[in-house]
N, C-alpha and C positions, 0 to 999 in steps of 0.2 A: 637669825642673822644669815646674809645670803653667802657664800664660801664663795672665793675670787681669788681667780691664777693671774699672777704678777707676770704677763709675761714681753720679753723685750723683742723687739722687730728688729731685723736688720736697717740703717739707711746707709746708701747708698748701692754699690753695685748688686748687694745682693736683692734690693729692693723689692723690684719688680716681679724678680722672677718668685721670692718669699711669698708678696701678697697673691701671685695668681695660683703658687699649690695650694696655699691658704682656700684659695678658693674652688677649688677641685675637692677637697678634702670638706668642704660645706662652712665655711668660715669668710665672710666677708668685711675687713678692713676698708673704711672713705678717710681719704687724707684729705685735710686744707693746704692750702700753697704754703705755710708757715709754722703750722701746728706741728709738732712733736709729738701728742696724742692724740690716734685715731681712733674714730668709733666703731666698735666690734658689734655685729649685730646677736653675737653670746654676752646676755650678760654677768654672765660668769669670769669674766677675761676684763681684766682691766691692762692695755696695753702701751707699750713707750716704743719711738724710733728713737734706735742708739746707734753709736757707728759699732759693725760687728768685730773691730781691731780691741774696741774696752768691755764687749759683751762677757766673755766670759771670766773674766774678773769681779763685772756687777751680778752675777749670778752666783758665783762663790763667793761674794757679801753678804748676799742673801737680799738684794736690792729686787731682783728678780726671782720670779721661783723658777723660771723656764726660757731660755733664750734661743736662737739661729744665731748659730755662726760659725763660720770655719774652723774645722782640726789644726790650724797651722794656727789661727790665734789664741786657741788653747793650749799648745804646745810652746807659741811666743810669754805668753803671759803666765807659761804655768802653773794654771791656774788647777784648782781641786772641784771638780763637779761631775757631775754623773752623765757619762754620754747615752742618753735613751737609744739613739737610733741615728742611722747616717742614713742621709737625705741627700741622692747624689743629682744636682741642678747647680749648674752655674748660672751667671748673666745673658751668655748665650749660648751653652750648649748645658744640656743631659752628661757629662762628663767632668769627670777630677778638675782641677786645676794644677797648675805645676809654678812652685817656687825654683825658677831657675838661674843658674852662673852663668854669667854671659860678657862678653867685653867686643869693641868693636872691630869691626871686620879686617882692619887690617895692622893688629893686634899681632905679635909675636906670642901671646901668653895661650899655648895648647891645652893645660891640661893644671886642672888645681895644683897640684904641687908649683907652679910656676909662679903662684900668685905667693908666696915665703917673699914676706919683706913689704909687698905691696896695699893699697890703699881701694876697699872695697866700700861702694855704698849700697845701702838695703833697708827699707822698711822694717825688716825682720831679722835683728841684730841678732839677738838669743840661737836662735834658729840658726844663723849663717857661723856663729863663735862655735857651736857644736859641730858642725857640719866641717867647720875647720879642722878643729880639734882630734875629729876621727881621722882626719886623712894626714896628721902632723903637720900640719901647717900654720906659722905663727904671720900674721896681716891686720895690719888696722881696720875693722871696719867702724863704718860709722854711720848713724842713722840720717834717713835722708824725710823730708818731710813731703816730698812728692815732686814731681818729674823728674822721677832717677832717674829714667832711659838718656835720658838728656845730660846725665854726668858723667855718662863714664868716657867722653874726652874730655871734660873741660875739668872734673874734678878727682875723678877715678881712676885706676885700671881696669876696672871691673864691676860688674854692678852682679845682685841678686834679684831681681822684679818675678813677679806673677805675674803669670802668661795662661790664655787658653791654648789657642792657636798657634803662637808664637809671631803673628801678623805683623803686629807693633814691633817688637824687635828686629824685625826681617826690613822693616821699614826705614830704622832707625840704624838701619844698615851695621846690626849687631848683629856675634855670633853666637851663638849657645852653646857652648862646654860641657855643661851636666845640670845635672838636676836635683837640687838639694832637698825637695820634698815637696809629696803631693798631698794634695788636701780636698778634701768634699765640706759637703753643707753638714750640719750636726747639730741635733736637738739635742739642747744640754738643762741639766736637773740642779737645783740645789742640793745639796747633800740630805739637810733636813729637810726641806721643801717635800723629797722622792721620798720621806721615812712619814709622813701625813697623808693616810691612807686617802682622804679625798684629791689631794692633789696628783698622786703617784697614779690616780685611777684615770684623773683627768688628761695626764700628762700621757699615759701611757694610752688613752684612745685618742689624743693626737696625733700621736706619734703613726701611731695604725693608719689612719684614717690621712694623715701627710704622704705616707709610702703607698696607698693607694691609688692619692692624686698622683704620683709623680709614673707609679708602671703603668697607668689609666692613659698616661703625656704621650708615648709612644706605640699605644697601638688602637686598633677601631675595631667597631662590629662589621660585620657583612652579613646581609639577609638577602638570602635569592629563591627564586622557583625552579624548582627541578621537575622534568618528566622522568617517571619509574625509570625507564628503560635507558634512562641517561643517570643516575643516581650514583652509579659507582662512580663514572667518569668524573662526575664534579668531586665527591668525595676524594678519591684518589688526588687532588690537584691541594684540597683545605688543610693546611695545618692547622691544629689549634693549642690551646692551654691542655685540655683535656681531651675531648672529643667533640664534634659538630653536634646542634643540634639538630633534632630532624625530627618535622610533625607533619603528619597525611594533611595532603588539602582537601577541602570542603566537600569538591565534586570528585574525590577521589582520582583524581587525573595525575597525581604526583605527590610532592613533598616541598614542604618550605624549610630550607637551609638558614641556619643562623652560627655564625663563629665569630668568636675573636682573633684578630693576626696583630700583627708587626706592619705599623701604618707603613712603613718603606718598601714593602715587600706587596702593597694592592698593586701600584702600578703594573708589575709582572703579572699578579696575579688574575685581575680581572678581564683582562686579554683571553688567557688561556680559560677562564671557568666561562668565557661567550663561544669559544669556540666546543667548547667540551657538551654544551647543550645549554646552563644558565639562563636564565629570563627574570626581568624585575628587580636589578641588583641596586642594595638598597645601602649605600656606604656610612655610619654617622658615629660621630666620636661620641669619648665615651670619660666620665669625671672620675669615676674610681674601680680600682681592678683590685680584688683582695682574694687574696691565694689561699 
């Protein structure tokens, strides 16, 4: 009998950016415009899109043996599962997200403690009743089913929303007060699931082979030709993980450089490694980086 991991996709915001580490890491997910099961080209992996706000509650049922989904709805739903490994991609960036307090701009309310007495909406009740709780403040909140930014003049003083940027709120000509918690992407385990030696082994070169794709996202190779007598000077200019590669060329007239960088950091750099001597520089990304 063939062994198969139950595992659950994020849908929606995390979608996109899930299927494409997915596919860095060697794992390719095709959706239909309607289907809720896509086809995994492992067929080890039998997979579901679920929204990732009920993921890790169907994972501590054991509906799933392995899910994506956010810290902060494992923290909402407190739920009991094993976090393998954090997987830090948002929707649109490589960074956290942030569950933030915010009310509109021209709001008398400075500072949580001003919100005693008042009427807060959020996705993320649990979350937001704690958050109170530490700071002695007693406020109705109440759950909102979507376009809080949009309540907190017509039904709020306040809202709690998840922000990357904070764009939307700035928009929405909200302020931000503080920040009630931040959250990343997170591979999470059934309890049992991670105690079944085949699936903890499975799970756990996912998990590898996810954090590969994701430090793979942000940087590139560089391969260039050096003459000897220019060798230090490019040297001198290449950071790398470890050390530059360096192999004699053929007719012996120099050396062929290969590195990995920090894809933000070519633009600067390629500049300087042409004037430093470089010739043949040969830029090309890269799907997994494993340390």
């Amino acid at each position: 009998m063939t062994n198969i991991l139950k595992l659950g996709l994020p849908k929606g915001s995390l979608q996109e950016g899930t299927v494409s580490i997915f596919k860095k890491a060697g794992w390719t997910f095709v959706f239909s415009s309607r289907n809720h099961v896509p086809y995994c080209d492992d067929p080890e992996i039998d997979a579901l899109l679920i929204r990732a706000q009920e993921m890790a509650r169907y994972v501590e049922q054991g509906i799933f043996d392995a899910g994506i989904t956010g810290k902060d709805w494992i923290v909402e739903n407190g739920a009991t599962v094993v976090e393998v490994c954090e997987l830090v991609y948002a929707k649109a960036s490589m960074r956290p997200v942030r569950w933030v307090l915010a009310v509109p701009e021209e709001s008398e309310i400075q500072t949580v403690k001003d919100l005693e007495g008042k009427h807060i909406s959020t996705e993320v009740v649990n979350i937001t009743q704690r958050y109170l709780a530490e700071h002695g403040v007693h406020a109705e909140v109440e759950f909102s089913w979507g376009a809080t930014e949009a309540k907190a003049r017509l039904f709020s003083d306040a809202i709690v929303e998840v922000t990357e940027t904070g764009a939307s709120l700035r928009a929405n000509k909200l302020r931000i007060i503080d920040t009630v918690q931040e959250s990343t992407t997170r591979l999470i385990a059934n309890p049992a699931a991670y105690e079944d030696p085949w699936k903890r082994e499975k799970i756990d070169d996912m998990a590898r082979l996810l954090q590969s794709g994701i430090a793979a996202s942000s940087r590139v190779g560089l391969k260039m030709n050096v003459t000897t007598e220019k060798l230090e000077a490019v040297m001198a200019i290449l950071p790398s993980m470890k050390a530059p590669t360096v192999s004699q060329l053929y007719n012996g007239s120099g050396a062929a450089v290969e590195v990995i960088v920090v894809e933000s950091a070519v633009r600067r750099m390629i500049p300087d490694l042409i004037k430093a001597g470089a010739t043949g520089i040969i830029e090309y990304p890269l799907n997994k980086v494993i340390e």
